[in-house]
N, CA, C and O of each residue as an XYZ file, in Angstrom:
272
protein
N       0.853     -1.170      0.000
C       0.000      0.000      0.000
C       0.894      1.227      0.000
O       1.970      1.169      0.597
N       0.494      2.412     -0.675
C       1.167      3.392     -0.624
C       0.587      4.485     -0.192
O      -0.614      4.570     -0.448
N       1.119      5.430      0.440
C       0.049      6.542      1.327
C       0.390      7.661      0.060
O       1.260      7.663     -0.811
N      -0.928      8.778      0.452
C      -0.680     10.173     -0.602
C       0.625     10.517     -0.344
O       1.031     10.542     -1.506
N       1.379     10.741      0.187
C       2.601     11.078     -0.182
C       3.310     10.344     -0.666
O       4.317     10.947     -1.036
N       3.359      9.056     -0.938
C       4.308      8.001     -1.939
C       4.943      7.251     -0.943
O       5.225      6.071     -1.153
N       5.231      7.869      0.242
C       5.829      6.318      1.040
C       5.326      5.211      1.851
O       4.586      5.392      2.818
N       5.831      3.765      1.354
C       5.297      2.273      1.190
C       5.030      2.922      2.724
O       5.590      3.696      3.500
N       3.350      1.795      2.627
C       2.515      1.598      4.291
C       2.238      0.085      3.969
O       1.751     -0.544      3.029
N       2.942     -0.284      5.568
C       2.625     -1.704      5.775
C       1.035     -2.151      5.681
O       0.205     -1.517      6.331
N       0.696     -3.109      4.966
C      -0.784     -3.891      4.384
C      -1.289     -3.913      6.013
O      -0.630     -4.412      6.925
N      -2.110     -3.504      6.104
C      -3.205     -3.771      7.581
C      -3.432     -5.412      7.811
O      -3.908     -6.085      6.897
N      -3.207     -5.778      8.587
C      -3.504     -7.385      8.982
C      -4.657     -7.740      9.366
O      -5.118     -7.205     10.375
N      -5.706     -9.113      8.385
C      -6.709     -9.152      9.264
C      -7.166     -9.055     10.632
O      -8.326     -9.089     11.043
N      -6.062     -8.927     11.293
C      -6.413     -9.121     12.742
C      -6.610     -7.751     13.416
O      -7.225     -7.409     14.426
N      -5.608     -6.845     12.178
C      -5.785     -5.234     12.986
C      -7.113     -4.889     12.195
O      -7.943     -4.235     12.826
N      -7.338     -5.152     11.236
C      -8.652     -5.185     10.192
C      -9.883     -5.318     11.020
O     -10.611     -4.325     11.009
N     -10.268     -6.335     11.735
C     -11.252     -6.914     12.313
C     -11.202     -6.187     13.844
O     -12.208     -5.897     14.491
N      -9.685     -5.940     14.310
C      -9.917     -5.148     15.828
C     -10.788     -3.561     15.299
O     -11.918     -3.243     15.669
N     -10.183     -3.017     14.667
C     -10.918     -1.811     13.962
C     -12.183     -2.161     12.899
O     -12.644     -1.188     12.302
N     -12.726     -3.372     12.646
C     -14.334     -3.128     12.353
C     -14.595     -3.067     13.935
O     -14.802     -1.907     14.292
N     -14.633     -3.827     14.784
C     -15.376     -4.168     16.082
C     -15.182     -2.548     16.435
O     -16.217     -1.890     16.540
N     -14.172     -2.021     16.581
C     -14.168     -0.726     17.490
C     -15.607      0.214     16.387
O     -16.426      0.975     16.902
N     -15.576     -0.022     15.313
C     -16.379      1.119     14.832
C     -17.799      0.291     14.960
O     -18.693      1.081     15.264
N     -18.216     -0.892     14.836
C     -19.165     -1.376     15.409
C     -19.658     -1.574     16.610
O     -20.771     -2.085     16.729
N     -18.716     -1.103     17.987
C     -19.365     -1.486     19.156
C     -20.622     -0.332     19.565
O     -20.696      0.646     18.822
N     -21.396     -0.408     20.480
C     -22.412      0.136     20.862
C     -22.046      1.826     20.979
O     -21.014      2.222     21.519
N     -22.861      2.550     20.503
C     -22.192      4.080     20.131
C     -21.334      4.586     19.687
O     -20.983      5.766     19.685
N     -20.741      3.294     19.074
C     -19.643      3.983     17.820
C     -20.173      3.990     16.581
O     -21.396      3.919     16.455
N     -19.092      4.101     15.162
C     -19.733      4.185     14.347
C     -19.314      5.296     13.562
O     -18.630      6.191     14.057
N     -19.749      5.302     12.137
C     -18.843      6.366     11.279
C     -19.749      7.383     10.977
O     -20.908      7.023     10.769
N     -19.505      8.489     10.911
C     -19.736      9.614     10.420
C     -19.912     10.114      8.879
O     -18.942     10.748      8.465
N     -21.145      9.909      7.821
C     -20.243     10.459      6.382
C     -20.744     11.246      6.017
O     -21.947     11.012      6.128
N     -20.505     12.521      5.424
C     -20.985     13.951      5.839
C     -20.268     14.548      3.828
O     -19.204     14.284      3.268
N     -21.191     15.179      3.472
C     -21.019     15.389      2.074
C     -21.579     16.466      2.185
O     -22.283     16.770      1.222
N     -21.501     17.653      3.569
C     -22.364     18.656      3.412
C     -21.486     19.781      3.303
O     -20.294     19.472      3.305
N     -21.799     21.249      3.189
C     -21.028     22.060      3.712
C     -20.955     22.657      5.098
O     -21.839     22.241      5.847
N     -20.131     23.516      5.609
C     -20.110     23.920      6.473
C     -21.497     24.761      7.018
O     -22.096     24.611      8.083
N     -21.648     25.259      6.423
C     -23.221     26.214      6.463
C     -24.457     24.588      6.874
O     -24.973     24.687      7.987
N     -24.762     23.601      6.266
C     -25.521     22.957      6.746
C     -24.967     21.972      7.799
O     -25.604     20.949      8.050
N     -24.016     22.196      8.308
C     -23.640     21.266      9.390
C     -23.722     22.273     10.142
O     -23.846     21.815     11.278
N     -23.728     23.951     10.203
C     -24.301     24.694     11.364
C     -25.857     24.942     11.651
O     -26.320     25.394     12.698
N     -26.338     24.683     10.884
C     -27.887     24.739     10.297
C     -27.935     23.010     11.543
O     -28.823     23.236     12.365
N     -27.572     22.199     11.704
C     -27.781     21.008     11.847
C     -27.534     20.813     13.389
O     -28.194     20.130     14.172
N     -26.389     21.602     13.637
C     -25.984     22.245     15.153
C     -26.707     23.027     15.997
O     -26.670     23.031     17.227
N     -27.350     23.672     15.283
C     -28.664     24.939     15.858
C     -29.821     24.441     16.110
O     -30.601     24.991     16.887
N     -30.104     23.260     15.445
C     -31.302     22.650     15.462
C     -31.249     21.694     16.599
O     -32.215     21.214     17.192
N     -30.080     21.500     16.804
C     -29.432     20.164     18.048
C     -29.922     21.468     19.264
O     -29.751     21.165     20.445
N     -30.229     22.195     19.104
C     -29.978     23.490     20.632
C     -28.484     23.420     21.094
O     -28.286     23.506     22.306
N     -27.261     23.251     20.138
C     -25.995     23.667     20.776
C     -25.553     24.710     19.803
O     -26.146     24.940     18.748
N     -24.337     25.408     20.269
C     -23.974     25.974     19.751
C     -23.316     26.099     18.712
O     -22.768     25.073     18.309
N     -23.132     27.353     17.926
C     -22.973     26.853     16.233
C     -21.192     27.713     16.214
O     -20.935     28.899     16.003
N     -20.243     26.559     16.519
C     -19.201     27.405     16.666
C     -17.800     26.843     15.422
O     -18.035     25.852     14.731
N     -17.045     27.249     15.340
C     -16.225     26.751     14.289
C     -15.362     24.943     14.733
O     -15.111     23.908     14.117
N     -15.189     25.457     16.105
C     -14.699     24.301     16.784
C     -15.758     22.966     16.684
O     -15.563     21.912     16.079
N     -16.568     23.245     17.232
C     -17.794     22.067     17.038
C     -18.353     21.828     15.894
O     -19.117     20.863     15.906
N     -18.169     22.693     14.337
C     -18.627     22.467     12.911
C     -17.280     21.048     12.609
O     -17.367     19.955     12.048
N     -16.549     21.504     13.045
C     -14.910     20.685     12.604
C     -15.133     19.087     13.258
O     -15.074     17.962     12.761
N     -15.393     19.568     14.511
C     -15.606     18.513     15.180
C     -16.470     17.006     15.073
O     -16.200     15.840     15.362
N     -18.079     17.979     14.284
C     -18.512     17.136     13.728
C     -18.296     16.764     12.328
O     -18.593     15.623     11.973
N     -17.811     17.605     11.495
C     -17.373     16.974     10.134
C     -16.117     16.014     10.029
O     -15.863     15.367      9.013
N     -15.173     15.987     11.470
C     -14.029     15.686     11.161
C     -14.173     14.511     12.607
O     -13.459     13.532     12.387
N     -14.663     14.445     13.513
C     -15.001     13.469     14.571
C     -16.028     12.712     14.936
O     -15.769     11.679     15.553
N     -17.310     13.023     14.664
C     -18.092     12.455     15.417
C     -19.340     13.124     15.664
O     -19.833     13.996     14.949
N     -19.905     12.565     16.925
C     -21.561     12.946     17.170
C     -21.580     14.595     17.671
O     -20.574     15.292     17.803
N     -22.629     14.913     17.851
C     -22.560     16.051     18.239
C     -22.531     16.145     19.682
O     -22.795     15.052     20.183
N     -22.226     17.372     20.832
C     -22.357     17.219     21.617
C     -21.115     16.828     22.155
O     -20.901     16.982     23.358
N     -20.257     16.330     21.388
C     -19.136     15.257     22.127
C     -17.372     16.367     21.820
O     -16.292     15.932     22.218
């Protein structure tokens, strides 16, 4: 495997493969996939009743649930 910058990345092993499905499958985990812009992920934040801040737009486009 080769990463965007061109240098060789060791092949993931089923075993690290399968530890990382389980982590994104256990109970309240889980992936995030977000094809929006910034403007409707604050639109989406406001509606949650939190606040609509640059830190928490990032947070959820780039981490996770809201709130967190």
């Amino acid at each position: 495997m080769v990463a965007e910058n061109g240098s060789a990345q060791p092949t993931p092993t089923t075993e690290q493969l399968t530890k990382t499905a389980s982590r994104l499958a256990a109970k309240g985990k889980g992936l995030l996939a977000s094809d929006e812009s910034i403007g409707t992920i604050g639109k989406r934040i406001e509606k949650a009743g939190l606040a609509n801040t640059e830190v928490r737009q990032k947070t959820l486009s780039c981490h996770g649930p809201l709130g967190k």
